[in-house]
PLY file of the C-alpha trace (Angstrom):
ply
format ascii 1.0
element vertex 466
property float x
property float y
property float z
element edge 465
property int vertex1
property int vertex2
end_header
0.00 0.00 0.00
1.20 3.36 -0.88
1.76 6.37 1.68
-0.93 8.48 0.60
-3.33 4.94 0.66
-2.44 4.04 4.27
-3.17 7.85 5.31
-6.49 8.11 3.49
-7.55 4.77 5.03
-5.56 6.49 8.64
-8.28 9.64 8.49
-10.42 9.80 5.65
-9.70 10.70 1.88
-11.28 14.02 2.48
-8.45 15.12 5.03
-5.82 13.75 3.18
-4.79 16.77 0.65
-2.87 17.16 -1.88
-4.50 19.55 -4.85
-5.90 22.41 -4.48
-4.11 25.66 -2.85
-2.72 24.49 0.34
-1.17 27.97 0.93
-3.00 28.25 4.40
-1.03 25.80 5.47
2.41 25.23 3.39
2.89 29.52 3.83
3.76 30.60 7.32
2.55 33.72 9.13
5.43 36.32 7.79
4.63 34.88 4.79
8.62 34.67 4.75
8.20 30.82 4.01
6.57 28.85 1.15
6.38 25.10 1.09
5.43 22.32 -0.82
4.08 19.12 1.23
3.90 15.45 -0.17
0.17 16.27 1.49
-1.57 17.97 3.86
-3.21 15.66 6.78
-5.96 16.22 9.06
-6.60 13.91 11.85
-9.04 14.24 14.31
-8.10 12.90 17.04
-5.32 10.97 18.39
-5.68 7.77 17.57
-5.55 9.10 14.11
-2.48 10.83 14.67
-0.53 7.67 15.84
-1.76 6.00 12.84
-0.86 8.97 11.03
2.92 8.69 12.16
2.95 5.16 12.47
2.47 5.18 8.33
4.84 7.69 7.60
7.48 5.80 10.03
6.95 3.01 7.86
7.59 5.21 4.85
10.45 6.93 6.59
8.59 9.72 5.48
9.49 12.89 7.58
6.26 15.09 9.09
6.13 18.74 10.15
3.39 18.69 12.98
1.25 21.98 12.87
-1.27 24.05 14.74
-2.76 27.48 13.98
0.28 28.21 11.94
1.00 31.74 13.38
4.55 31.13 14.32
7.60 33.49 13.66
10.68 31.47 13.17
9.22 29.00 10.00
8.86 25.88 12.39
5.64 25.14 11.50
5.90 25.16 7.32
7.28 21.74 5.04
10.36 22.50 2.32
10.17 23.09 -0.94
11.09 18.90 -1.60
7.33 17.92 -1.97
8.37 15.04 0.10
7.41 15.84 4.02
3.53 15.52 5.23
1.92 18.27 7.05
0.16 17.41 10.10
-2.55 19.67 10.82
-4.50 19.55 14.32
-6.98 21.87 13.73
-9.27 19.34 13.65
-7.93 17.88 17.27
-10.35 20.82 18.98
-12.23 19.34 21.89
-11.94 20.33 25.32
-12.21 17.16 27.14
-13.02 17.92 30.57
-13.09 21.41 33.28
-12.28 20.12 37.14
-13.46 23.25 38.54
-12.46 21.65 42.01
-8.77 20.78 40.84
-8.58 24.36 38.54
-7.56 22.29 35.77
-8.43 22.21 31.99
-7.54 19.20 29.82
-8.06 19.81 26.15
-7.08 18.39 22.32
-3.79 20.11 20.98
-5.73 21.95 18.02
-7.82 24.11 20.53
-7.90 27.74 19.81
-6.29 29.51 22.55
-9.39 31.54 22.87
-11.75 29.29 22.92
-9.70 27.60 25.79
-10.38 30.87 27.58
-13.87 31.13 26.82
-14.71 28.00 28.07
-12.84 28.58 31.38
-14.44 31.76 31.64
-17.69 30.32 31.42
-17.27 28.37 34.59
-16.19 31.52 36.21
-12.93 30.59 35.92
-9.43 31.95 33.96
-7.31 30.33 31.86
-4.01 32.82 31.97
-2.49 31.96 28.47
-2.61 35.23 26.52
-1.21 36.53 23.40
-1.79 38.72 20.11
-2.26 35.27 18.06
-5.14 33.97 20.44
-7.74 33.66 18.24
-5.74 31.90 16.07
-3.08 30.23 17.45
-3.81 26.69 19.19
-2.39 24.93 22.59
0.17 22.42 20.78
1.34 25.16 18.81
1.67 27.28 22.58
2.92 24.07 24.14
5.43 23.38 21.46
6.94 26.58 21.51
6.48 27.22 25.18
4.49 30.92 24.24
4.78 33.24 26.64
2.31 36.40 26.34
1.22 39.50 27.87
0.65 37.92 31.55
4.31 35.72 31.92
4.79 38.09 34.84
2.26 37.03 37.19
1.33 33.57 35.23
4.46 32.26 33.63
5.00 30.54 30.12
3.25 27.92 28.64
5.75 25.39 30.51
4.22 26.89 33.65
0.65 26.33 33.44
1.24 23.19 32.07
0.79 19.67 34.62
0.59 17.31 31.84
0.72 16.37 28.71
-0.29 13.66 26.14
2.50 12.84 23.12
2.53 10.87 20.36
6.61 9.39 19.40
8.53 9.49 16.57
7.20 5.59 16.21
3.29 6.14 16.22
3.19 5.38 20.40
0.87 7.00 22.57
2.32 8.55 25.18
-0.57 9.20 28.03
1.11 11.97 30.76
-2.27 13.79 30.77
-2.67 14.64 34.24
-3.73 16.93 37.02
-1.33 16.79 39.96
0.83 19.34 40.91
3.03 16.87 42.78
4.30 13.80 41.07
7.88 12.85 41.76
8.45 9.73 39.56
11.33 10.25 37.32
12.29 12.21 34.65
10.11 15.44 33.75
8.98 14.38 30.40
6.72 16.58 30.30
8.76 19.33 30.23
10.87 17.78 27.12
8.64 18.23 24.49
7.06 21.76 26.01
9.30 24.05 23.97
10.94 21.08 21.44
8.85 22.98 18.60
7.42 19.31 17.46
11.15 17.88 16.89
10.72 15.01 19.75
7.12 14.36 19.11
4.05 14.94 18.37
1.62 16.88 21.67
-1.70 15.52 21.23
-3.86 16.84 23.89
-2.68 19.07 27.83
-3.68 19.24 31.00
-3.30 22.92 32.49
-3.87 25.32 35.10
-6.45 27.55 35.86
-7.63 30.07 38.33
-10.52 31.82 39.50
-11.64 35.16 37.76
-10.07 37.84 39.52
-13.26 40.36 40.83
-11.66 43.36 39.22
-9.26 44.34 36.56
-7.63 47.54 36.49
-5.74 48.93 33.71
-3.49 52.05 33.01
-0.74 54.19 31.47
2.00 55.94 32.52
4.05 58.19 30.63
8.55 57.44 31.73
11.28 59.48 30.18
13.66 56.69 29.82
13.57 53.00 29.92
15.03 53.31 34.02
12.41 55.10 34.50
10.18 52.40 33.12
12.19 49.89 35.34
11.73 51.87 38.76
8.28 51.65 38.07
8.13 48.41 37.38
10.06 48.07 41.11
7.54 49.77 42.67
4.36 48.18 41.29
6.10 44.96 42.51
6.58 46.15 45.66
2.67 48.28 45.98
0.59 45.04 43.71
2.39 42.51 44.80
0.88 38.83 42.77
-2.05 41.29 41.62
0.18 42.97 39.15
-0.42 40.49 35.60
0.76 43.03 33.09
3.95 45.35 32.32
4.45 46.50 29.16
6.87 48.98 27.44
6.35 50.70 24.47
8.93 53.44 22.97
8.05 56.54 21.30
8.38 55.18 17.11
6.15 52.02 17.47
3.43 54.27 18.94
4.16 56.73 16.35
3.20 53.97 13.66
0.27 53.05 15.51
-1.08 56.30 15.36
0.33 56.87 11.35
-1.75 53.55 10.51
-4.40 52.90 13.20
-5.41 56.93 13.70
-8.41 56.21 15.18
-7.08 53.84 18.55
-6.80 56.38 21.29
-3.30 58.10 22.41
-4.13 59.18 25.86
-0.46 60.49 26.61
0.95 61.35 23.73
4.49 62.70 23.42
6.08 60.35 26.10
9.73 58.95 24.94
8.49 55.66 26.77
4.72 54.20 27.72
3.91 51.81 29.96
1.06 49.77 29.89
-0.11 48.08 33.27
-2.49 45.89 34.22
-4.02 44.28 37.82
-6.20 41.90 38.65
-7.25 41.98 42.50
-9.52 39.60 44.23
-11.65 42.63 46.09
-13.51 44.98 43.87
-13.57 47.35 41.56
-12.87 50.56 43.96
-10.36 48.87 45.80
-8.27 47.91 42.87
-8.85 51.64 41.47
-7.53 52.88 44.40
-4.75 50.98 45.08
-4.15 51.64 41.70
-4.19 55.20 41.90
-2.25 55.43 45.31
0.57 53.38 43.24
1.02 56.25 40.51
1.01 58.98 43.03
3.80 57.29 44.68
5.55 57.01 41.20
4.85 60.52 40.09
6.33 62.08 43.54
8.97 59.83 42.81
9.64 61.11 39.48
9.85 58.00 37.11
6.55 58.67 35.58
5.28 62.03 34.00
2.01 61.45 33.70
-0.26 58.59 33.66
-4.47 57.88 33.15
-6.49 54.88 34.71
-8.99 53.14 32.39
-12.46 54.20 33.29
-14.49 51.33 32.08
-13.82 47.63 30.57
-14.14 49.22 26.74
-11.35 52.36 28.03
-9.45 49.25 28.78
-9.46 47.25 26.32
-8.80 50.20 24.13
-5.38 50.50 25.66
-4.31 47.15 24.98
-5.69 47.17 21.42
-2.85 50.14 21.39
-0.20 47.88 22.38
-1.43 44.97 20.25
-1.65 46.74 17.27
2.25 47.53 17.04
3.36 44.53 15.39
0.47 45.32 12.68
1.21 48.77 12.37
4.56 48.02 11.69
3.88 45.52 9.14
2.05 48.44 6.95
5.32 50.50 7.51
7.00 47.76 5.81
9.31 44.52 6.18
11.67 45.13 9.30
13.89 42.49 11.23
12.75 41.16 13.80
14.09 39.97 17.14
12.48 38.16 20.29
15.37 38.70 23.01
15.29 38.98 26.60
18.00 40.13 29.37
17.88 40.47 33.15
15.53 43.43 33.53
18.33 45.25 35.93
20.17 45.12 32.55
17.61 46.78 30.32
18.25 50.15 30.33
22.25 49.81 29.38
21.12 47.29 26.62
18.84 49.46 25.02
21.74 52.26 24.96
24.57 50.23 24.15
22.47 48.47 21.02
20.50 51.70 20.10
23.88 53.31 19.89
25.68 50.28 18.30
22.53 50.29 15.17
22.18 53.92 14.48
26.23 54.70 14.40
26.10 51.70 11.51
23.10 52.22 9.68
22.50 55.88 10.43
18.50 56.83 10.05
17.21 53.49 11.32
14.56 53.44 13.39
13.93 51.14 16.35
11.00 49.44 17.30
11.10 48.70 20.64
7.92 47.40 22.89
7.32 44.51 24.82
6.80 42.46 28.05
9.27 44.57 30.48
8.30 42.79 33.32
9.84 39.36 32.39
12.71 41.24 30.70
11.17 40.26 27.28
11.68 42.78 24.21
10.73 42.83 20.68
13.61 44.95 19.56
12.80 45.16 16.00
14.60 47.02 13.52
12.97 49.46 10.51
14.88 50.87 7.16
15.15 54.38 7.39
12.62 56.48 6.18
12.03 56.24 2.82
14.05 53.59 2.10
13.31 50.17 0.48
12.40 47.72 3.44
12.36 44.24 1.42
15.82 45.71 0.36
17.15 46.56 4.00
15.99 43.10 4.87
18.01 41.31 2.09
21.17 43.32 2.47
21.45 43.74 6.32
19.63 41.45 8.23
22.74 39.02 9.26
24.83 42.11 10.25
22.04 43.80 12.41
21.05 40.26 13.91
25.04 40.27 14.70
25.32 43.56 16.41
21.83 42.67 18.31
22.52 39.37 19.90
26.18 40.50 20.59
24.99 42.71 22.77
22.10 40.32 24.27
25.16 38.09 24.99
27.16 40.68 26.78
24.43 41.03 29.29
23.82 37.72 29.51
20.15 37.14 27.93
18.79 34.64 25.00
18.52 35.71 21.46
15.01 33.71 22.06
12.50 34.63 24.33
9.46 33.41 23.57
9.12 32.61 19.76
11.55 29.94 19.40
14.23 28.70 17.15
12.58 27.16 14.01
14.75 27.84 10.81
15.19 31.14 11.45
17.22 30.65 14.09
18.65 27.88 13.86
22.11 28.79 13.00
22.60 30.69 15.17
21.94 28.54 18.45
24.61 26.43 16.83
26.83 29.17 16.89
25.70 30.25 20.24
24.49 27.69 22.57
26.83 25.95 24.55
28.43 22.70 23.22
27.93 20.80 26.05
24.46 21.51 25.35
24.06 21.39 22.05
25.41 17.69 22.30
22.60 16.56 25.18
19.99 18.30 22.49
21.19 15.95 20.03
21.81 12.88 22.01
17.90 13.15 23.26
16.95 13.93 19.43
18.99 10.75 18.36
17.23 8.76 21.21
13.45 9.64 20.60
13.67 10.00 16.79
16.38 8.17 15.24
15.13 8.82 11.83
14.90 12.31 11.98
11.25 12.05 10.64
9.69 15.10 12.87
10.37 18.35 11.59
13.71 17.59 10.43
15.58 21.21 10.05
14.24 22.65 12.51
16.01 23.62 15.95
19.06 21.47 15.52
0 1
1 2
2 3
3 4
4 5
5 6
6 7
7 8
8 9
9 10
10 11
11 12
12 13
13 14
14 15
15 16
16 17
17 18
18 19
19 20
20 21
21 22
22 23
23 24
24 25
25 26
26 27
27 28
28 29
29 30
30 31
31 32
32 33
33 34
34 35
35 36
36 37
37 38
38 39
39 40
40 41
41 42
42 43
43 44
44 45
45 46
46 47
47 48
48 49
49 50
50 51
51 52
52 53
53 54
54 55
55 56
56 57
57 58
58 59
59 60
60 61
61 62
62 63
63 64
64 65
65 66
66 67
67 68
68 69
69 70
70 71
71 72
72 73
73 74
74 75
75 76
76 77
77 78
78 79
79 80
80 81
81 82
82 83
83 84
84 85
85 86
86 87
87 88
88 89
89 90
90 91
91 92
92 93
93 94
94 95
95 96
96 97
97 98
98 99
99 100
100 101
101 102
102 103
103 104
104 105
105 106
106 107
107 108
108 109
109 110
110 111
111 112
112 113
113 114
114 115
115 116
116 117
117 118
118 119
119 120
120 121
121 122
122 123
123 124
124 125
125 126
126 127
127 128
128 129
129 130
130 131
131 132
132 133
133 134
134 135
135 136
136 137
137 138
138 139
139 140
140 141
141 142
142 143
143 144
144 145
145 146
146 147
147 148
148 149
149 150
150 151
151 152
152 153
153 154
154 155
155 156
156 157
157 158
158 159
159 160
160 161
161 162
162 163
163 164
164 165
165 166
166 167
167 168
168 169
169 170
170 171
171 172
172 173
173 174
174 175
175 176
176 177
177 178
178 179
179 180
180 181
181 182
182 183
183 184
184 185
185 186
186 187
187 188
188 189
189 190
190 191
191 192
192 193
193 194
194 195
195 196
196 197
197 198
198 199
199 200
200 201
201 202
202 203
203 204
204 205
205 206
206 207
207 208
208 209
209 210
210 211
211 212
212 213
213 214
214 215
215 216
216 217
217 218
218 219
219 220
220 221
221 222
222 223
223 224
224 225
225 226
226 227
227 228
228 229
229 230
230 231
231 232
232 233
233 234
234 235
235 236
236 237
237 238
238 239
239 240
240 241
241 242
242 243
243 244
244 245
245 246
246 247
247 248
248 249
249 250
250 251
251 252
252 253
253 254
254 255
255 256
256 257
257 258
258 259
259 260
260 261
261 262
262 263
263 264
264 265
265 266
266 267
267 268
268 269
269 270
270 271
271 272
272 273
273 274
274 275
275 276
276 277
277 278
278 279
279 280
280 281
281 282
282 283
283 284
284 285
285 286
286 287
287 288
288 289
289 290
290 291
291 292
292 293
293 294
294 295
295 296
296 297
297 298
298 299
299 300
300 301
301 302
302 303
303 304
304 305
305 306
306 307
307 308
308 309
309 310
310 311
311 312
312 313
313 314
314 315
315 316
316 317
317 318
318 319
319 320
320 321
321 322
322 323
323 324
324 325
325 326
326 327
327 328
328 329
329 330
330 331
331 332
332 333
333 334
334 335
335 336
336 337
337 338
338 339
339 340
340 341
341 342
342 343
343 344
344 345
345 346
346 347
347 348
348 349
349 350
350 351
351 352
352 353
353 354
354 355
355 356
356 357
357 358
358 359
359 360
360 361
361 362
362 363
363 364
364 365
365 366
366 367
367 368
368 369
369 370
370 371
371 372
372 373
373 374
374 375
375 376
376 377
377 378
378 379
379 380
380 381
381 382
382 383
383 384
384 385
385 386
386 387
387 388
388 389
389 390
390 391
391 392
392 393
393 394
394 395
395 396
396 397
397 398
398 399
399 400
400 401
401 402
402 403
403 404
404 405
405 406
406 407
407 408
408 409
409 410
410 411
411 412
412 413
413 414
414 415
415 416
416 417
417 418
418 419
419 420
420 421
421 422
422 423
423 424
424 425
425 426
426 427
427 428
428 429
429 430
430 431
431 432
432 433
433 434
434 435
435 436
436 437
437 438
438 439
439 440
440 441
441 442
442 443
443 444
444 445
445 446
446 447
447 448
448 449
449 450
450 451
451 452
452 453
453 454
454 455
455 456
456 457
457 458
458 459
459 460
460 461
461 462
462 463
463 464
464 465
């Protein structure tokens, strides 16, 4: 029996695809990578996956797993060899069960991140995961590249929210580590293995993860700093004022806002001007007047201390919201302005503020007239420092000529204070060179030995990561 026989009879002929355009799934997000797949498969559940894998192990056929196909490093896209089978899990999209008791969620790998949190907040409870993708982007894909988000501060990655996880191997085995505990000491953490192994060690089927009740009151603001130490003290002291209730800390410098406003002008700009914004957020367990006053007492205390300028609390859910369609509309807005290069880096946050100089200074002195866009998730020391062509100037062309040399003199300097040129997107191809040129060889070799011992063939997304 052929391949394409044994995976029609594995899940259907009508999920087995191979004419047709396939772009939605053999193009990634950026658009940066094209494909060509042997065929694109669609199981639907994973019984069908194993079966799935077990057929292309016979083959020796390699497979690039995928979920909502919104990542940013080409993981999630086949080659151009018309030989590898996609493995879509969109249609792996049941939520299996809600213990409201044990605030746990287990759920199919090709849920939608926001459905996940709709059907949490339905039981009056909150599922923390939360990023620009989520209406898109599904919980293998999160799992598989360990996602982090606008709430890592108070919640943690994907890793942390997850307790366990189901897997199908390299082979076509079931692995079955779904579980609820928070305490289970029994060897190795293999759970934690394939969270972040971006679908290289196998395949995440299905995940059991945390919840939490729905805070009673959300509070959001902005401040207005003068410089990204100014941004940091404040950061100090909402730590020290909100304590656990503080879920969201983000900093956004003067340009990226300036392209919201050039491309989005109707989103509000409550302080413009500011060389830096900061966006926070708090979720309190009280009320609504206690967290608005706790909140206000907390940028008093920052604007006697002088490290914000001026600041305004959302008045209502919509206000809110409002303010954090601002920050998530940077990455679009700076799409329309044109290609850019990207980076996904993260430092100590003590070290932020000399970073920003040293590399702002480093960029501009090279390529004088280029503009930075710099926002992010300050309070986990995460940064999208992204890089524009000056004005008027060609962007696909600045892209082409420069982007080795400006991803050179950026992750130099994320080295000398001791961060990852990786924070929260991954490795994929993009990358991949230069963890090999980066990451310790100690470690590199462990990577390999545990990519040698789980898929000897190389059959899941070969290319990718190592």
């Amino acid at each position: 029996m052929s391949l394409l026989a044994a995976l029609r009879d594995a899940v259907g002929p009508a999920n087995v695809l191979t004419e047709g355009d396939l772009s939605a799934w053999e193009r990634d997000w950026r658009k940066r990578w094209n494909g060509q797949a042997l065929a694109v498969v669609r199981p639907g559940s994973t019984a069908e996956v194993a079966a799935v894998m077990k057929a292309c192990a016979a083959a020796r056929t390699a497979v690039v797993p995928q979920g909502g196909n919104t990542g940013l490093v080409g993981g999630g896209v086949p080659d151009m060899s018309g030989t590898q089978v996609l493995l879509s899990l969109q249609r792996c999209n049941r939520v299996r069960d809600i213990d409201e008791a044990n605030l746990t969620l287990t759920a199919d790998a090709g849920c939608v991140l926001q459905a996940l949190q709709d059907a949490a907040a339905a039981r009056g409870l909150l599922f923390p995961l939360s990023l620009a993708a989520e209406g898109s982007c599904t919980l293998g894909g999160n799992l598989a590249t360990n996602a982090g988000g606008t709430q890592v501060l108070r919640w943690g990655n994907a890793r942390d929210l997850c307790l366990g996880l189901e897997v199908v191997t390299a082979q076509g085995e079931v692995w079955d580590g779904l579980s609820g505990l928070r305490k289970d000491n029994t060897g190795y953490d293999l759970r934690d293995l394939f969270i972040g192994s971006e679908g290289t060690l196998g395949i995440i089927t299905a995940a059991t993860m945390k919840l939490a009740p729905l805070p009673a009151a959300t509070t959001t603001a902005l401040a207005a700093c003068g410089s990204v130490a100014d941004c940091v003290a404040l950061l100090k002291l909402a730590r020290a004022r909100l304590g656990a209730g503080l879920t969201g800390f983000e900093m956004m410098g003067a340009f990226p806002l300036e392209l919201v406003g050039r491309h989005f002008p109707t989103l509000p700009r409550p302080l413009p001007g500011a060389a830096w914004t900061v966006l926070l957020e708090q979720s309190d367990t009280e009320g609504e007047a206690q967290a608005r006053a706790r909140f206000e007492s907390l940028l008093e205390a920052a604007l006697e201390a002088g490290c914000v300028q001026d600041a305004v609390v959302a008045e209502s859910l919509s206000q809110s919201q409002a303010l954090w369609q601002v920050r998530e509309s940077i990455p679009l807005a700076q799409a329309e302005e044109g290609l850019n290069i990207k980076h996904d880096i993260s430092v100590p946050v003590s070290a932020i503020p000399a970073f920003v100089e040293a590399c702002d200074a480093a960029l501009k002195a090279r390529w004088p007239g280029v503009r930075l866009v710099n926002f992010g998730h300050l309070g986990d020391g995460n940064l999208h420092y992204n890089v524009q062509a000056p004005a008027g100037a060609d962007g696909a062309r600045f892209l082409s000529e420069h982007e080795h040399a400006v991803n050179q003199v950026v992750f130099d300097e994320v080295a000398r204070y001791k961060g990852s040129f990786s924070a929260e997107h991954g490795i994929g191809s993009l990358k991949r060179d230069e963890l090999a040129a980066r990451k310790s060889p100690v470690a590199l070799a462990m990577m390999r030995s545990i990519k040698a011992a789980l898929d000897p063939l190389n059959l899941l997304n070969p290319g990718r990561v190592l």
